[in-house]
N, C-alpha and C positions, 0 to 999 in steps of 0.2 A: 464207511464214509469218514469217521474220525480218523482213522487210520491215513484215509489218503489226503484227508483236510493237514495231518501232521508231515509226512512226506510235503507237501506242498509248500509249507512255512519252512520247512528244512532247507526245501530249495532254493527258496527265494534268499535267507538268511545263507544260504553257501553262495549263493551271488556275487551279494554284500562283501563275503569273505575274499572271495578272487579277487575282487578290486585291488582291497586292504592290501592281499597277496601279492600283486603286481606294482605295488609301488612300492613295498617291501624289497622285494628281491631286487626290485630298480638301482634302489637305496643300497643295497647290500652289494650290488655288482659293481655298482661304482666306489663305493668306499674299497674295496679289498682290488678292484682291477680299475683304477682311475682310469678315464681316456686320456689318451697320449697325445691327442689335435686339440690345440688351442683354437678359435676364433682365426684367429691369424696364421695357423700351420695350417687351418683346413684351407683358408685363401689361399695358400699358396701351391696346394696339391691343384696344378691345376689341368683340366681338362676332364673333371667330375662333376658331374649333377650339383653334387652336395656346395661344391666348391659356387657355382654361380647363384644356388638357393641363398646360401650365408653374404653373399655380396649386396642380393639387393634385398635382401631385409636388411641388412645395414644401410641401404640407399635409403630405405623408407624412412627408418629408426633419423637418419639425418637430413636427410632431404623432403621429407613429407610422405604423403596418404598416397599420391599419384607414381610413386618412385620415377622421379625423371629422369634417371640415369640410366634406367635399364631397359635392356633390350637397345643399347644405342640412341635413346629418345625416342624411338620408336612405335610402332604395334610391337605389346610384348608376345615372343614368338618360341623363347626359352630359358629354363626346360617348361615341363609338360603341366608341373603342378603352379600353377597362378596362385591360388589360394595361401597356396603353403610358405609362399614367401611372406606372407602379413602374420600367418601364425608363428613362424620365427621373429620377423621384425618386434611380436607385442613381448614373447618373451625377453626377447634383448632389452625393451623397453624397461619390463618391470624387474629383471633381475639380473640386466646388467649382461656385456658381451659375455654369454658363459655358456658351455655348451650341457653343462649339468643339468638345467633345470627343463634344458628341453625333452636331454632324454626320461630324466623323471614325469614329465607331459605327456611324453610318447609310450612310456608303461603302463599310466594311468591311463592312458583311452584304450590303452589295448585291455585292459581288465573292463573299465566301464563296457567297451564294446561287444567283451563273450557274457557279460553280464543283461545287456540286452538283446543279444542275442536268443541269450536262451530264455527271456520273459517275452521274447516277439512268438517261439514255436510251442514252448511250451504246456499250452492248453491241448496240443492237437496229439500230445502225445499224454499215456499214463504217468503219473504224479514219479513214481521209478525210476521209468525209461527216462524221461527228463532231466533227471539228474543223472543219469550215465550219460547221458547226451550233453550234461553241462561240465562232467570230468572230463570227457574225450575231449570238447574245444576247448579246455583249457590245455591239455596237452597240446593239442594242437598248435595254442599261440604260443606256447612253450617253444615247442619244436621249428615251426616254421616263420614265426615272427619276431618273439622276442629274441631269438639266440642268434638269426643274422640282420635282422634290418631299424630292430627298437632303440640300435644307439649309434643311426646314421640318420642325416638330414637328407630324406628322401620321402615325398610325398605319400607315399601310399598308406603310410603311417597313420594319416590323417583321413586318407582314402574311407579306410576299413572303418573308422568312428563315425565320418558322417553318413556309408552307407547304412549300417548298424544303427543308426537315427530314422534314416528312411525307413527300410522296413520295418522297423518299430513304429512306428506312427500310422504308416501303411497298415499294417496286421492289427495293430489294436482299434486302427479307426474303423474298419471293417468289423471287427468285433464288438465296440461298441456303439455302433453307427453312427460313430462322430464324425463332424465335416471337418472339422478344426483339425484334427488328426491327421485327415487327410491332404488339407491344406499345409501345416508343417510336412507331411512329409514330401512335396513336391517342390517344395523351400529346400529343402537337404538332399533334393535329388539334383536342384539347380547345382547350390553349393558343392555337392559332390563331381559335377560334370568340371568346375572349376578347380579341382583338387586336382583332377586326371581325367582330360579331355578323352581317352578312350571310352568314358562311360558316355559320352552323346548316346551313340545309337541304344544302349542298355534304356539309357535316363528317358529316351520319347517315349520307347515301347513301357516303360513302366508306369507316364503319364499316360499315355493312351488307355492303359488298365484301371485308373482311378478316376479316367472320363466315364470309360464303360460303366465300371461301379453307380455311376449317378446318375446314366442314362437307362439304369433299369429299375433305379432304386430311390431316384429323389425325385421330388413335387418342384423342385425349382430349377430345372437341369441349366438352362442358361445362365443364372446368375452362378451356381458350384461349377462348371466347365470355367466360366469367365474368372471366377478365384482361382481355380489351379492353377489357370495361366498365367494368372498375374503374379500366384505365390513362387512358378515354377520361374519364371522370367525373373524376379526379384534375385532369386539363389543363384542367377547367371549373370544378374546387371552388372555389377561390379568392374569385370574385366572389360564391357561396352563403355564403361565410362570414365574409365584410367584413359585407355584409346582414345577418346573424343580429346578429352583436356589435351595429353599430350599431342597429340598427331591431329586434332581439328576433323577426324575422319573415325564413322563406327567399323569396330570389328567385333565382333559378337563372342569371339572364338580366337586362341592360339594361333598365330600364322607362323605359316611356314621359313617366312623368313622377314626380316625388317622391312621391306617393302610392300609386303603388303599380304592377305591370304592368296589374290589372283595371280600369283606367281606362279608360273607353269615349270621355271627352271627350279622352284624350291621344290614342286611337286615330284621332278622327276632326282632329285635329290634324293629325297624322302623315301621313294620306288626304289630306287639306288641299295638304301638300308635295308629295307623290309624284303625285298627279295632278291637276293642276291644272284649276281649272273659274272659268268667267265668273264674274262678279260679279252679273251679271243672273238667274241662275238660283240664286243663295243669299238665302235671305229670312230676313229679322230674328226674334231668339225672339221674339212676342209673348204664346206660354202661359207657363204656372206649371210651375216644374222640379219633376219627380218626383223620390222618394228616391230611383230607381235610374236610373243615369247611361245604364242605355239606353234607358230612354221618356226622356229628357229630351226634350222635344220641338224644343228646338234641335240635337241630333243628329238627332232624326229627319227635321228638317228638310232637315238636309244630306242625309241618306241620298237623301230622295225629291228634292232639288235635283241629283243623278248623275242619277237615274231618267230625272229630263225633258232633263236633257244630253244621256244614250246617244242619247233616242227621238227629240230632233228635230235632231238635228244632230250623227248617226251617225257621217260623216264624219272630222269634229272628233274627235271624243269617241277615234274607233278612231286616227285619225292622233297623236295624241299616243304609244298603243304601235310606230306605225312608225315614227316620228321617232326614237325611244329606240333600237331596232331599228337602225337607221342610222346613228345616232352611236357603239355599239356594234360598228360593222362600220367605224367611221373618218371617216366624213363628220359631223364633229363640228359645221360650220358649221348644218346641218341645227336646232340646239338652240340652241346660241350662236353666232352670226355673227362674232364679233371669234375665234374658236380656230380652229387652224389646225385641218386635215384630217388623218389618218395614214394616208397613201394605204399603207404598210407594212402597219399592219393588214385591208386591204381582202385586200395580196396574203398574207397569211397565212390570211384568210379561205377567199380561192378555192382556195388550195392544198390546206386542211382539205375544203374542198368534193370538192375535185379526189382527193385520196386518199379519200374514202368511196365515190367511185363505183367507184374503182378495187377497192376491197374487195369491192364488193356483185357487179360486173359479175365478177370472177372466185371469186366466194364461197369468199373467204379466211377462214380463222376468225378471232376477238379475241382474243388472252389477256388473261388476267385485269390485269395494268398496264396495259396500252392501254384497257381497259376502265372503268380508274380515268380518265384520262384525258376520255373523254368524257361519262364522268360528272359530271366537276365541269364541264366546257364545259357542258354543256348545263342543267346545274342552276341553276350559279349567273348565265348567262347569260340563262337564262328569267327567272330573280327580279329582272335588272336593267328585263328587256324590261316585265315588268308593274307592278315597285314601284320600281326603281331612280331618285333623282334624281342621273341619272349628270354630268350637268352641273354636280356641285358640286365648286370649287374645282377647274376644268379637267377633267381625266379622273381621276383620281385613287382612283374606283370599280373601273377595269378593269386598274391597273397590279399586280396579282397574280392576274389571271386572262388575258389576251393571250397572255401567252409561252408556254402550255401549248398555244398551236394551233403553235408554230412546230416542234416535233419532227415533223411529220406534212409539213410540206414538204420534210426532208430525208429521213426515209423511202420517200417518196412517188419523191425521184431515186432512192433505190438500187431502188426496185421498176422502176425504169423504164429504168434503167441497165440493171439487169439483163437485165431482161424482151431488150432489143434488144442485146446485145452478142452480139458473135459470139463469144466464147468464156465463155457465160453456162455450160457445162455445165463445166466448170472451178470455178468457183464453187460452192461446197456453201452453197444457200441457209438452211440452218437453221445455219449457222456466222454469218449474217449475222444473221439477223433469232433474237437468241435469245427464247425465249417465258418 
């Protein structure tokens, strides 16, 4: 017991140390390799993410809280991360147009975020396994975070720290049957849907799991459902209420384009991107456009231009969601040939593979955190497989969603550890795996 009480404060105290770690190396990378984009060269780089993110956090930093320049005065509609223009704006504010102290920002949540990452799993594994499980995601951010995206202004940066809040709060309020807990973490589930509007569908399904939580498990279930809402709603208001001020009109969500979200011509834009089709099978408007943008008959055109795609060259049409499928699972060259492969993710794949047969084949039950868990994998994994242009700006769709397969390969050793040690009966396995 002393033994694993020491293991345990090891861990915790190697945490601690990644943090320190990550704003070290930050510090160090920039001193010996300066960025070569001023404020004003990233401006001018333009037709990049990064370049419209640094425009209207400049808009806010001079124009105010509402940014009314951007997006055209509009609904704001791009890019994808809302949030992330305020958390540049605040650093411009206190440390000046500089691009240094953000990426020193963006090392430090990547440390703070494998640091609670692994105090969010860490009970559910041995005191050991836990700390191999906190050296790998530090490789991890090493390899797939910090070395291409910690010293670009692109949201997802931000993405990975507020998910990494969420299931922290999530898994510890469960653990210690705090509502508060629970409560913050649907506040960071809002906020995170506003970082990267991809996580909607992930972010309900994960409130729906911390409804369920309360409807089996609290004496007040109406007034804890009616807090989530309100905590989840709060972590989204934000972008409801830039909307209103500026445009006199609610949009709850990113639109597709300055007019509005009910734009059926931004829709079929958007369709455009994410699944790409011949040129041979889109044909030119040549009717008269209707007042409603969904008989436009050059939408419709497009519409029945898929039709005849699916139906004569099936093949094609389907191979494009298993090519996505596949770049998702690591064989990135699959989509773009010039990016390397992350043969890592493949074996985090098989691993996650490899512990669900192991679940089913010995019909272990799920608690409710592991359950969160494969919820958001399979949620927001399916939404890359069908709508995802995951090939944009490298992989940089999948770097806050990967690492939530890698707890399940170290799980996966203590189950099997176990399972085969000879002195497995020694071992009180509900000390190991707590629910």
């Amino acid at each position: 017991m002393k033994h694993n009480i020491s293991l345990d404060k090891f861990g915790n105290n190697l945490a601690i140390i990644i943090i320190i770690f990550f704003v070290v190396i930050t510090i160090i990378r920039l001193y010996f390799f300066p960025p070569h984009d001023t404020i004003g060269q990233i401006l001018a780089d333009a037709g990049n993410d990064w370049v419209v993110y640094a425009d209207h956090a400049l808009d806010i930093k001079k124009n105010g809280i509402w940014m009314p320049n951007g997006s055209g005065s509009g609904p704001y509609f791009y890019p994808g991360g809302f949030l992330y223009c305020y958390f540049l704006a605040l650093l411009f504010i206190l440390f000046g147009d500089n691009t240094i102290p953000v990426f020193v920002a963006q090392g430090a949540m990547l440390g703070i975020s494998i640091a609670l990452f692994y105090w969010t799993v860490k009970n559910k594994m041995r005191p050991l396994t836990g700390i191999l499980f906190l050296i790998t995601l530090t490789i991890w951010g090493l390899v797939d975070v910090f070395k291409h995206y910690s010293f670009k202004f692109l949201s997802e940066n931000l993405a990975i720290f507020t998910l990494a809040l969420a299931f922290f709060f999530f898994v510890k309020g469960l653990e210690k049957k705090n509502n508060w807990f629970l409560y913050f973490s649907s506040f960071f589930t809002g906020l995170g849907i506003l970082v990267r509007p991809n996580l909607l569908f992930s972010g309900i399904v994960f409130i729906l799991l911390i409804g369920y939580f309360f409807l089996k498990n609290s004496k007040h279930v109406i007034k804890n459902l009616v807090l989530v809402s309100v905590f989840f709603s709060l972590g989204m208001s934000f972008l409801s209420i830039r909307n209103y001020v500026i445009t006199g009109k609610i949009y709850t969500m990113q639109t597709v384009s300055t007019s509005g979200m009910a734009s059926v011509n931004g829709v079929i834009t958007v369709l455009k991107i994410v699944l790409p089709i011949p040129e041979k099978y889109l044909r030119e408007n040549n009717g008269s456009r209707s007042e409603s943008p969904l008989y436009n008959s050059s939408n419709l055109k497009t519409i029945v231009s898929y039709i005849n795609y699916m139906s004569n060259e099936p093949g094609n049409f389907f191979g494009i969601f298993f090519k996505r499928a596949l770049f998702c699972f690591g064989n990135t060259t699959v989509l773009v040939p010039d990016y390397k492969n992350r043969p890592h993710w493949m074996v985090m794949w098989i691993a996650y593979f490899a512990f669900l047969i192991w679940k089913f084949k010995y019909r272990e039950k799920t608690p409710l955190w592991e359950m969160a868990f494969h919820s958001y994998i399979v949620s927001y994994y399916a939404l890359m497989f069908i709508f995802g242009n995951v090939g944009n700006y490298g992989f940089r769709l999948l770097i806050h969603s990967v690492q939530y397969l890698l707890p399940f390969s170290f799980l996966l050793l203590d189950k099997v550890s176990i399972k085969y040690s000879k002195n497995n009966k020694q071992i009180p396995q509900q000390a190991i795996f707590a629910q």
